[in-house]
C-alpha positions in Angstrom: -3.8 3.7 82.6 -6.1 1.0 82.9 -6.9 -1.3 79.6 -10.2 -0.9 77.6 -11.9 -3.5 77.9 -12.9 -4.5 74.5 -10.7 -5.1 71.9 -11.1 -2.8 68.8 -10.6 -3.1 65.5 -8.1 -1.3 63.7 -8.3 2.1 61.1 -5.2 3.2 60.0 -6.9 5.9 57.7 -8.4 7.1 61.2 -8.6 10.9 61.6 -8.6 10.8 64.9 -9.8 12.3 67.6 -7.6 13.8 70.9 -8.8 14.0 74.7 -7.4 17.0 76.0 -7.5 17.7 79.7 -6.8 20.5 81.7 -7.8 21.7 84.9 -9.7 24.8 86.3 -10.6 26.6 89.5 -13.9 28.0 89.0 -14.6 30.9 91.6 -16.8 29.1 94.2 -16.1 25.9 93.7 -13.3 25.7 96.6 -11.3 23.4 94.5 -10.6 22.5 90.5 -12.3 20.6 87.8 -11.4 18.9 85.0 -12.0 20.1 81.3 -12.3 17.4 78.6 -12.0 19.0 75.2 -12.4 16.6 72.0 -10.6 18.1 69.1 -9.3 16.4 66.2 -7.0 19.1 65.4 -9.4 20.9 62.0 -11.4 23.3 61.8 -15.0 23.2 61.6 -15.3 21.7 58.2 -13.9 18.4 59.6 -16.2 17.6 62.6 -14.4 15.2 65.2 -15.4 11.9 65.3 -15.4 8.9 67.3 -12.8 5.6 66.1 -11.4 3.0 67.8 -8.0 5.4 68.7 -10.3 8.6 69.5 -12.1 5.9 72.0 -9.3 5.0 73.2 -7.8 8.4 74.1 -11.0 9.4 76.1 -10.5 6.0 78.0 -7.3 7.6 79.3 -8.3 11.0 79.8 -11.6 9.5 81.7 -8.5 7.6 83.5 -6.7 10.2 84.9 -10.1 12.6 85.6 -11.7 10.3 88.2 -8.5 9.5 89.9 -8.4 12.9 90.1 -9.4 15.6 92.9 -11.6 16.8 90.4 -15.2 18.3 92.2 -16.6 17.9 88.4 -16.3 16.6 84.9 -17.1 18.4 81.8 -17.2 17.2 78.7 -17.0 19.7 75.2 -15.5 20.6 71.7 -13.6 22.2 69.6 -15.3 25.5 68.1 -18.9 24.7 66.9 -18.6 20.8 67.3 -19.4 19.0 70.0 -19.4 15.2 68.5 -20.4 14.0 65.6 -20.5 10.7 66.6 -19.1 7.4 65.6 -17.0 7.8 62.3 -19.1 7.0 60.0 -16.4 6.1 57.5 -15.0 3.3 59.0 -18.2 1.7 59.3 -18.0 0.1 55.3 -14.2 -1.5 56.7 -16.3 -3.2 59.4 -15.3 -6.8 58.2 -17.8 -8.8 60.4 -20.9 -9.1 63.0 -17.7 -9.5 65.4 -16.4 -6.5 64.9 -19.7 -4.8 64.5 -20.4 -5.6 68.0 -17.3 -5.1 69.5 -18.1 -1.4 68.4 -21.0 -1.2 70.1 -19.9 -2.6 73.4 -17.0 -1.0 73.5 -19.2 2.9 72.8 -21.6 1.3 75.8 -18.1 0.6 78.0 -16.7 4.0 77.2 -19.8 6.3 78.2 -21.3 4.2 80.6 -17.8 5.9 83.3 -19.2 9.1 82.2 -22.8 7.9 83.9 -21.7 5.7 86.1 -19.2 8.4 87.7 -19.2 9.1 92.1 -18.0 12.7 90.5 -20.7 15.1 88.4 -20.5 14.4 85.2 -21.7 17.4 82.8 -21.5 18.1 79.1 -20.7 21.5 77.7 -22.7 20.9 74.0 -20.9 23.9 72.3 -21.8 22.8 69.0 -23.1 20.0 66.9 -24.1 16.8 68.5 -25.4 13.7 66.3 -25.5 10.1 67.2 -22.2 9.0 69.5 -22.0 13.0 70.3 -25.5 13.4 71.8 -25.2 10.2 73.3 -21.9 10.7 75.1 -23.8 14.0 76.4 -27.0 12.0 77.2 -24.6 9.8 79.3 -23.5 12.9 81.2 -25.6 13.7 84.7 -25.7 17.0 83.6 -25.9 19.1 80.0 -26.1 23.0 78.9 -26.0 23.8 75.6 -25.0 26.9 73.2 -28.0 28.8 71.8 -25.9 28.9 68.5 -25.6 25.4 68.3 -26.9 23.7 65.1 -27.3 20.1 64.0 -28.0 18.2 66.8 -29.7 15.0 66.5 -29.8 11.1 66.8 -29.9 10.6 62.6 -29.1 7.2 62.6 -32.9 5.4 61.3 -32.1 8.0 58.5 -28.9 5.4 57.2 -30.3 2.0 58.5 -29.3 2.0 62.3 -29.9 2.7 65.4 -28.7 4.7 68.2 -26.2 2.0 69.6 -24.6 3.6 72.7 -27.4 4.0 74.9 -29.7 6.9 73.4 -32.9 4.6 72.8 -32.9 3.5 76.8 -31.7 6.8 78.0 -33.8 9.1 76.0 -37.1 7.9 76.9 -36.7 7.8 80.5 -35.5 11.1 80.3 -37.9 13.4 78.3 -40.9 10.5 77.5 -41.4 8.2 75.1 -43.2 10.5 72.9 -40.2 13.3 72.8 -38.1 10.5 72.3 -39.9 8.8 69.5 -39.9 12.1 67.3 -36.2 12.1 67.9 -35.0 9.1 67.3 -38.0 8.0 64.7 -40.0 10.7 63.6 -37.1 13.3 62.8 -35.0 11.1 60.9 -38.1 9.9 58.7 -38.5 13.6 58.2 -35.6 14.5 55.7 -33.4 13.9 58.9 -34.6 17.2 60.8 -32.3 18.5 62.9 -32.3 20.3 66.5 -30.7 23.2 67.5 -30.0 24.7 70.8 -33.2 25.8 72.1 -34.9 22.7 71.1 -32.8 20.6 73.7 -33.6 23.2 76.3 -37.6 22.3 75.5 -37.2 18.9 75.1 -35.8 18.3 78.3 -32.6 16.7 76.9 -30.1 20.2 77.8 -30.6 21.7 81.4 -29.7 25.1 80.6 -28.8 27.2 77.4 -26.1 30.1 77.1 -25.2 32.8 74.2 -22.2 31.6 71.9 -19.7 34.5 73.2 -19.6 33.1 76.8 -21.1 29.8 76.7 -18.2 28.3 78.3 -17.6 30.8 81.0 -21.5 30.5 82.0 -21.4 26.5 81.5 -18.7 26.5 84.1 -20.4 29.1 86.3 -23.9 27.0 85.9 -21.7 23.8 86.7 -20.6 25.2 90.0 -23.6 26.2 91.4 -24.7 22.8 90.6 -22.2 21.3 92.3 -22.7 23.4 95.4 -26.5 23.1 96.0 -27.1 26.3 94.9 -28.9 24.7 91.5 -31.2 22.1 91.8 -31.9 20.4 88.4 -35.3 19.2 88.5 -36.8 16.3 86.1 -39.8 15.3 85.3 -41.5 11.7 86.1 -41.2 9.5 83.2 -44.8 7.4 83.4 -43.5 4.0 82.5 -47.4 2.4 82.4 -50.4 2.7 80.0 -49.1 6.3 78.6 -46.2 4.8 77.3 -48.0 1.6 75.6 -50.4 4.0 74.3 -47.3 6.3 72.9 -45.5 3.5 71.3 -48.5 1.7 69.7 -49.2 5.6 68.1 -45.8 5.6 67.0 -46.0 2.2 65.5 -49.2 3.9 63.2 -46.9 6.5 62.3 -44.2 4.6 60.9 -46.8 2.1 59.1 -48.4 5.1 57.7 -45.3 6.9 56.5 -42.8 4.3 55.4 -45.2 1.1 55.5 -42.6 -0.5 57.9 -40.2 -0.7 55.2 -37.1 0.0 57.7 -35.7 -2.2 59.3 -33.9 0.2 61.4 -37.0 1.9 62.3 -38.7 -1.5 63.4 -35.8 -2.4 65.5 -35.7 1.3 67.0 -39.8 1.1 67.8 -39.1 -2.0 70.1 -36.0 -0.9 71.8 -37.9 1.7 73.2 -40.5 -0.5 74.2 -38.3 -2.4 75.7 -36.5 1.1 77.7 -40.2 1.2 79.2 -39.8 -2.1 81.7 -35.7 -2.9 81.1 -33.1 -1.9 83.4 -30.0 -0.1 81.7 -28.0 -3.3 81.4 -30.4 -5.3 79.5 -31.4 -2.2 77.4 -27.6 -1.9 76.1 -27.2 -5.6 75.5 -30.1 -5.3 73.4 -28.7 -2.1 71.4 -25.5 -4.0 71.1 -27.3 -7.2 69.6 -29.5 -4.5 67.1 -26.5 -2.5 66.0 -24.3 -5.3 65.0 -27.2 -7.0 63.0 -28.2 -3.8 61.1 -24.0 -3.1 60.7 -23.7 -5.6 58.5 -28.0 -5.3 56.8 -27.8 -3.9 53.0 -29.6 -1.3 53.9 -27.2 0.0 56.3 -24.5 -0.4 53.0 -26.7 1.7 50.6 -27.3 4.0 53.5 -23.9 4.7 53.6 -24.0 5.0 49.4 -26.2 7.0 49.6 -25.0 9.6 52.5 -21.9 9.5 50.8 -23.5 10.7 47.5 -25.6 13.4 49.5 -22.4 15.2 51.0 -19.7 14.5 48.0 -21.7 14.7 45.2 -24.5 17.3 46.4 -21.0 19.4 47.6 -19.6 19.8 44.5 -22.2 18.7 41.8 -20.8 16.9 38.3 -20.9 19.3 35.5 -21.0 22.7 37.3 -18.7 25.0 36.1 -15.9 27.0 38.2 -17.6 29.2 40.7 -14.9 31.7 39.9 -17.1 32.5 36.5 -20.4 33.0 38.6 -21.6 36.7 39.0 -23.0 38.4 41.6 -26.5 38.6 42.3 -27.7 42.0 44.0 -31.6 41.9 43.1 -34.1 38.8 41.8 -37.2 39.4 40.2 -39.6 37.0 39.8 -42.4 36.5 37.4 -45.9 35.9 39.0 -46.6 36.4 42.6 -48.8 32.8 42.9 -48.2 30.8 45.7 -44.9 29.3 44.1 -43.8 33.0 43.4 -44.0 33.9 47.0 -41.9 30.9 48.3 -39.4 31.7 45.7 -39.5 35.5 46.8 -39.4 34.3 50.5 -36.5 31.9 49.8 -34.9 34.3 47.4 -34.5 37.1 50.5 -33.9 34.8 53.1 -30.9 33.0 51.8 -29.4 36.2 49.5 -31.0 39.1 51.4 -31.1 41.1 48.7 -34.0 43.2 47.3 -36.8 40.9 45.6 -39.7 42.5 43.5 -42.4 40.3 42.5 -45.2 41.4 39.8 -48.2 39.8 38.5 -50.9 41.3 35.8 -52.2 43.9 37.8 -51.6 45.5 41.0 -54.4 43.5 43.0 -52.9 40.1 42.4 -49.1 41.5 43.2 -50.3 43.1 46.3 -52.3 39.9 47.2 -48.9 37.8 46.4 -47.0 40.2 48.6 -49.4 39.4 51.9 -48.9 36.3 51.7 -45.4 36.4 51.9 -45.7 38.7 54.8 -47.9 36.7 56.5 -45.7 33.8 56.1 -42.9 36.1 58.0 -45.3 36.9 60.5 -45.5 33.0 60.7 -42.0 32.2 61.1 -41.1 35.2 63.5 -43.7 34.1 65.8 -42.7 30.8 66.1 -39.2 32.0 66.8 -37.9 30.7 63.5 -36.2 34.1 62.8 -35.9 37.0 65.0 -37.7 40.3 65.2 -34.8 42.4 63.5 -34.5 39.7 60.7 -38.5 40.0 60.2 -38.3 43.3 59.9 -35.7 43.1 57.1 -37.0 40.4 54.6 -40.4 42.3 55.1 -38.4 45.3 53.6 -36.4 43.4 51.2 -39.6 41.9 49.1 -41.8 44.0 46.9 -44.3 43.7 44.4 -45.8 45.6 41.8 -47.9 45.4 38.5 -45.0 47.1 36.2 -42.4 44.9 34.7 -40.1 48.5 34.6 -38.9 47.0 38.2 -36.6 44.3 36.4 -34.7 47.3 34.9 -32.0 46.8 37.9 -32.0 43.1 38.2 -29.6 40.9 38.2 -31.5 37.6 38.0 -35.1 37.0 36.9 -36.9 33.7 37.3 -41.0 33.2 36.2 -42.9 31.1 38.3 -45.8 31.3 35.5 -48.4 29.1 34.4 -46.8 25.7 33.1 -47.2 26.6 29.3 -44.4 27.0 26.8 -46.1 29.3 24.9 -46.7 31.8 28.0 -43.8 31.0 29.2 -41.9 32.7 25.9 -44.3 35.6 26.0 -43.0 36.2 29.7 -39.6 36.1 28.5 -40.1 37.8 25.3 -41.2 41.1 27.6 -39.2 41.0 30.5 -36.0 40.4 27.7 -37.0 44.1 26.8 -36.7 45.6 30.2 -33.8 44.3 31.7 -29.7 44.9 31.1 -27.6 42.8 29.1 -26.0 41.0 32.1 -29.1 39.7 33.6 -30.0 35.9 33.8 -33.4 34.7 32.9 -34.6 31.6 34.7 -37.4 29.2 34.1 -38.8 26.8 36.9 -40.4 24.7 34.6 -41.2 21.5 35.8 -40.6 19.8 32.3 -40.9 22.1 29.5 -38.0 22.6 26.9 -35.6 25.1 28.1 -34.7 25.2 24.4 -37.9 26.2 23.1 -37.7 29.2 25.6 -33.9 30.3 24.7 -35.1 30.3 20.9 -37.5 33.0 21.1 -35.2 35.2 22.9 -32.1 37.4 21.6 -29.8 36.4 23.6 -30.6 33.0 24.5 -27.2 32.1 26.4 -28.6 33.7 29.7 -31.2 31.7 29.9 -31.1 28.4 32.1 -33.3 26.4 34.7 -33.5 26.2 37.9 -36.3 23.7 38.9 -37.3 24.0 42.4 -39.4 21.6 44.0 -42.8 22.1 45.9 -42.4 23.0 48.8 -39.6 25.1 48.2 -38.8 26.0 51.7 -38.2 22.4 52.7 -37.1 20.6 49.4 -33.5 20.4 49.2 -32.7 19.8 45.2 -33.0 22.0 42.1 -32.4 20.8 38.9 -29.6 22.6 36.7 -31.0 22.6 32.8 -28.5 24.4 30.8 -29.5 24.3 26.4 -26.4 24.1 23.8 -26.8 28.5 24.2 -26.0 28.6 27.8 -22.9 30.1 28.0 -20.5 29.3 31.0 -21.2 32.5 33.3 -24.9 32.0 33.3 -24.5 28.1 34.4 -22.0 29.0 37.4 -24.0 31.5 38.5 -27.0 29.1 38.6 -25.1 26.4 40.8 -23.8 29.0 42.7 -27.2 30.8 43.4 -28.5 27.2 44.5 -25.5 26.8 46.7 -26.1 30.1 48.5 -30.2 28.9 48.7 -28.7 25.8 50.8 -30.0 23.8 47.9 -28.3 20.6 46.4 -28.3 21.1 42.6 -28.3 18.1 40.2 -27.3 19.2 36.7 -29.8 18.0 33.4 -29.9 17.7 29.6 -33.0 19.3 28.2 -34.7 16.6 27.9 -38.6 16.2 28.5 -39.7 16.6 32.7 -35.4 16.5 33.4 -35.2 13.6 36.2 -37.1 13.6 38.8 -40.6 14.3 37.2 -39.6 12.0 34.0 -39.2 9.0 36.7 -41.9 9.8 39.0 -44.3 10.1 35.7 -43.6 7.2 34.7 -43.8 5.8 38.0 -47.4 6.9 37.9 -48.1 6.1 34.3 -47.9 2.4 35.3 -50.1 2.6 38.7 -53.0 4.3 36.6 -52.7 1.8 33.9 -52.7 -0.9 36.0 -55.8 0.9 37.1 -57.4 1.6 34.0 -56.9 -2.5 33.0 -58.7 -3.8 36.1 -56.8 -3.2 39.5 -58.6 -2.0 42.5 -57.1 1.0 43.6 -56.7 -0.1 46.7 -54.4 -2.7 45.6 -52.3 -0.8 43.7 -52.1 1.8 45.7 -49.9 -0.6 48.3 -47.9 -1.9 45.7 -44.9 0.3 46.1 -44.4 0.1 49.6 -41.9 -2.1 50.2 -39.9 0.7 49.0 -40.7 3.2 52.0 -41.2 6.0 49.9 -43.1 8.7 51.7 -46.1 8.9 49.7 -48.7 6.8 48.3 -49.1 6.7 44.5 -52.7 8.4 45.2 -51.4 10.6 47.9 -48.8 11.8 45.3 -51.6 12.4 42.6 -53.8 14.4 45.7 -50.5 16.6 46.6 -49.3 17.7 42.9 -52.7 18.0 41.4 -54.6 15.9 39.7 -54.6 18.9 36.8 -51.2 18.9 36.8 -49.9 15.4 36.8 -52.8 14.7 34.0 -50.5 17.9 32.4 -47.6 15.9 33.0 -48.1 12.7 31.1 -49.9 14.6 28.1 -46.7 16.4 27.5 -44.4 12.9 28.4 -46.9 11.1 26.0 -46.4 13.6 23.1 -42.5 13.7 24.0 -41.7 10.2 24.4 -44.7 8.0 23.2 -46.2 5.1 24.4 -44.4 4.3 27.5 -46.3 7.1 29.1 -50.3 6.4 28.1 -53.0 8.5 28.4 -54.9 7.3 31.5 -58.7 7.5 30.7 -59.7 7.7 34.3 -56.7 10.1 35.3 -58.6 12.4 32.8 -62.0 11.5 34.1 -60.6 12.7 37.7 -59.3 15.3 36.6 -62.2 16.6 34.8 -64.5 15.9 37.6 -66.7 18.6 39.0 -67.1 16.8 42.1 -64.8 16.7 45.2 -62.8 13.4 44.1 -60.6 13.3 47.4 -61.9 12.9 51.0 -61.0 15.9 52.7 -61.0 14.0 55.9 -58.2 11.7 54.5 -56.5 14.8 53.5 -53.1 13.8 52.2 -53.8 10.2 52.0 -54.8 10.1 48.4 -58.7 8.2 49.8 -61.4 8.8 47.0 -65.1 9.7 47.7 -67.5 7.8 46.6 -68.4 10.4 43.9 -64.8 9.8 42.8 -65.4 6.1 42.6 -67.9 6.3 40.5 -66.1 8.4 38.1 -63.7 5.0 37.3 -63.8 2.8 34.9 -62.3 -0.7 34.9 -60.8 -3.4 31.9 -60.6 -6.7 32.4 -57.3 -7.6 33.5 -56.6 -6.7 37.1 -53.1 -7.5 38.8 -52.1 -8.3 42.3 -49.9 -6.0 44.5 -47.0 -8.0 43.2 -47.4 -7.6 39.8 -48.4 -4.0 40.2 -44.9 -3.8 41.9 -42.7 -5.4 39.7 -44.9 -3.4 36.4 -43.6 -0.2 38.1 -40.1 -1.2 38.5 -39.8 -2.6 35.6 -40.8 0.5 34.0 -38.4 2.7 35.7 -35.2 0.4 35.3 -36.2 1.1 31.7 -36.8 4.7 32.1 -33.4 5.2 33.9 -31.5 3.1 31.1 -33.3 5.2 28.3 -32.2 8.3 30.4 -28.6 6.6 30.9 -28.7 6.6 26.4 -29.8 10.0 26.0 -27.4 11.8 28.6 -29.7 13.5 30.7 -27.2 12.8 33.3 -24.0 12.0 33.7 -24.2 8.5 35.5 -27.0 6.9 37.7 -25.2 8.5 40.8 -27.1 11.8 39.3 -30.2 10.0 39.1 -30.2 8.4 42.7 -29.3 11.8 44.0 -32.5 13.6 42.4 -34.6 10.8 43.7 -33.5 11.0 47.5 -33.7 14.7 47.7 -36.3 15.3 44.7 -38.8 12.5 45.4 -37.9 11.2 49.2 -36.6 7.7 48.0 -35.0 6.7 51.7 -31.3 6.8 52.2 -31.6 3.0 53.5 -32.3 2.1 49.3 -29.5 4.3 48.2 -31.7 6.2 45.7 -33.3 4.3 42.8 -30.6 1.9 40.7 -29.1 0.4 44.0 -32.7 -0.9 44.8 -33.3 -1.9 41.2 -30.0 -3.2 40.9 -30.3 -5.6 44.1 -34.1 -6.5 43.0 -32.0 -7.8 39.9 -34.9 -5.5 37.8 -31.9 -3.3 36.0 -30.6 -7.0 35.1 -33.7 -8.0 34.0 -34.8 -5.2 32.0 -31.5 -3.4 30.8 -29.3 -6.7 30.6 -26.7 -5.9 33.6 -26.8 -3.8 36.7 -26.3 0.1 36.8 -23.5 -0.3 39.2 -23.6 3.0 41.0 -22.6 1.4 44.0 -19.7 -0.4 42.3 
């Protein structure tokens, strides 16, 4: 066995990885090939990874392969995972920009014999694929993947790197920079999208796709024909001129635009594919080496890691839930209303339980007009081949709607998607508590209103909880929990357990006034239109927040939610918590307005027309971007300590949770107290650091 030629660091705690080989004789080949298979012996819930001792062991079996009589090479995994890269827990024991970059030259040294091979070279992606994974396969001359398989991706910009073992030079040049910019850039920035199967097959990144029950039999089959002339894999031209300049200055607007160049990750990634435009493949991977081991040892990359870590322990198994054994089974959902909230709750609702779903609404014109809608969004997703023609069929069968609240006689679980108004909110409740069994749950999605005051109007107020979801539903990943003191234990177990089998993460809340996310973002916004209201241009405080990278302008928030509603918002913070949330007189003017106050051709970028302008009125005492900025942070390091007090939540863990997946704080801040906490605001304001981080 020959040595590897860069020293690694050593992890004891390693789960590591094996290399298995063994050999096959394919019919039509006239000779064998070699099988690598990397499995580190558990099942599916434990994806194999990459270490220093899991590099090492496909050293040797990349060794023994091509000293072999092999006629090809294929690289795959255990059931359903391919790679899931480097291990990403052994990155916080990286003690140095040494051993950083050892890392990365030794992934470069490793991969690069899979590319640099005199024998074909072809990777079998059976299953998911992220970072090192798709990499190694990127490296191969030759990939097929499973039609089944999920969670493919290069997610590293998402947790403050970049792809460091080749993928920024060799995905460009192999699908165009443009492909390659929305997956290394765009999809990460995205709530970290991931690929599946089919989508490598379009990209360009897989050569051909097979079914899950024979994938391996057809990749071999596939393989051979390659290797006997019988295939020819054809690829396109990669234009490495003007297109590509043009591409990446585009891209460069879209990460301004979306995360104000806030990540550093996402910087660094922008210019390494610049540089995979003119670069050979030597000076490209010197460059990722130099990239990774700076960004290794960036805070960013640590509350990256904070943060990812809170996402799949915490989100797992949230704080406070009850045991899942107590949670009952769900075999129909009503739901209250059949608005456009109503009908992504019904959609979501059949999808993810596929079980019968009845909406109603006051008469039989507005339920039948809530029902298209959800049909036509079926329509939508079938057509785009997001679910299949039998599945279409089905959830178009599953969801009903009618004007007679008799229909909740059967239900198991009844949620109101109703006008944000505690009074109507109780006179839903109050009705629908006079149709259904005794073992039915009642849910609110209010955004903010006291689950109390709706459990105290009711006769049996201990099946009554929240379940806030967040707009969109389909693509926001939290609810917030709200049990009151009446919520007995069955009712809250079956909530997290409903949001578990949604594929939503579920933060747990006191009953407190707008719960966690809205509280913060409220006050968020409470500042910005008071610094308004004393004398800021809008246009200066409207930039004041983004050195954060959060994915929306304060403006561009107010466009999304509703001026209506967020002027809702702070009327009912204002009356519930006082003076830290003021009454902004030009909020209400906007809100008032019978004029169009946001360009519709900035739609989404919160841009006032000129009508809207001249709506505003200013004070006296304006403040720069800075001061804006530190007013706003300030304000929420108090919020979050006044939350701390009253025990909305548990710990600030809770509340950087909410915020990542509740208000797209980025993964590279680690939610909201790490960044406050490293500002030294929480200091500041509160007298010591949160300390979620430790």
């Amino acid at each position: 066995m020959s040595t590897f030629p860069v020293a690694l660091p050593d992890f004891p705690d390693e789960v590591v990885t094996e290399a298995h080989v063994r050999y096959i004789e394919p019919p039509g080949l006239g000779g064998r090939a070699a099988l690598i298979t990397l499995d580190n012996g558990y099942d599916h819930t434990k994806p194999s990874s990459m270490g220093p001792a899991g590099m090492q062991n496909l050293w040797n079996a990349l060794d023994e392969v091509l000293a072999s009589d092999a006629k090809f090479i294929a690289v795959t995994g255990k059931p359903f995972i391919f790679l899931a890269g480097a291990d990403i827990k052994m990155m916080p024991l990286l003690e140095n920009r040494e051993q950083g970059l050892a890392m990365a030259q030794a992934g470069h040294a490793l991969y690069k014999r899979l590319k640099d091979s005199t024998i074909p070279t072809f990777a079998f992606v059976n299953g998911t694929a992220l970072g090192g994974g798709m990499e190694l396969a990127l490296h191969c001359h030759y990939r097929t993947v499973s039609t089944g398989a999920v969670a493919l991706g290069l997610p590293e910009v998402s947790i403050g790197l970049i792809p460091g073992w080749g993928g920024s030079q060799i995905l460009p040049n192999l699908i165009g920079p443009e492909a390659a910019v929305q997956v290394i850039i765009g999809n990460p920035l995205n709530q970290n999208k991931m690929l599946r199967g089919p989508d490598l097959t379009k990209l360009g990144i897989a050569d051909a796709q097979f079914e899950p029950a024979d994938f391996l039999e057809e990749s071999v089959a596939w393989a051979t024909a390659v290797v006997n002339g019988e295939i020819i894999v054809e690829r396109p031209e990669i234009d490495r001129g003007e297109s590509w300049q043009a591409v990446m200055a585009a891209a460069r607007k879209m990460v301004d635009e979306k995360i104000h160049n806030a990540s550093p990750a996402a910087m660094k990634a922008l210019d390494l594919l610049e540089l995979a435009r003119t670069a050979d493949f030597e000076e490209g991977i010197l460059a990722e080496d130099e990239a990774l081991a700076d960004l290794e040892m960036a805070p960013e990359f640590k509350t990256s890691l904070y943060a990812f870590d809170l996402v799949r322990r915490l989100g797992k198994r949230p704080e406070g839930a009850p045991s899942a054994g107590l949670a009952k089974e769900i075999g129909k959902v009503g739901i209250v209303g059949a608005g456009l909230m109503a009908g992504q709750l019904a959609l979501m609702f059949a999808r993810r339980l596929e079980v019968p779903v009845v909406m109603t609404d006051l008469d039989a014109e507005r339920a039948e007009q809530g029902l298209a809608r959800v049909r036509g969004e079926i329509d939508r997703l079938e057509a785009k081949g997001r679910t299949s023609k039998l599945k279409a069929a089905k959830l178009r069968a599953l969801v009903s709607a009618s004007a007679d609240k008799d229909v909740y006689a059967d239900c198991d679980l009844v949620i109101e998607a109703v006008f944000e108004e505690l009074k109507v909110k109780q006179a839903v409740f109050a009705e629908v508590e006079q149709v259904v069994s005794d073992e039915c749950l009642l849910v609110t999605n209010t955004s903010g209103l006291s689950v109390t005051a709706m459990a105290s109007k009711l006769a049996r107020p201990e099946r009554l909880v929240g379940m806030h979801f967040f707009n969109p539903v389909a693509v926001m990943p939290l609810v917030e929990i709200i049990a009151t003191d009446s919520t007995d234990e069955a009712t809250l177990a079956t909530a997290y357990a409903v949001a578990k089998k949604l594929k939503k993460t579920a933060v747990g809340s006191a009953d407190r006034p707008a719960f966690i996310v809205n509280r913060l973002l409220g006050r968020m916004l409470a500042e910005v239109t008071g610094a308004v209201d004393e004398g800021t241009p809008i246009e200066v405080a409207d930039v004041s927040l983004d050195g954060l990278g959060l994915p929306m302008r304060p403006f561009a928030l107010l466009e999304l939610v509703g001026l209506q509603v967020a002027r809702h918002l702070c009327e009912h913070l204002h009356e519930d918590l006082g003076p830290r949330f003021p009454l902004s007189a030009n909020l209400r003017r906007l809100a008032e307005a019978d004029v169009p106050v946001f360009d519709p051709e900035a739609k989404g970028k919160g841009r006032l027309t000129e009508a809207g302008r001249a709506l505003l009125e200013f004070g006296d005492r304006p403040s720069t971007s800075a001061e804006v900025e530190r007013r706003v942070l300030a304000g929420l390091a108090e919020e979050v300590g006044l939350m701390l007090d009253e025990g909305v939540v548990p710990g600030p863990r809770q509340i950087d949770l909410a915020m990542i997946l509740g208000a797209g704080f980025p993964f590279w801040l680690g939610g909201l107290t790490p960044y406050l906490d490293r500002a030294g605001i929480s200091a500041e304001v509160s007298g010591k650091p949160f300390g979620a981080m430790g």
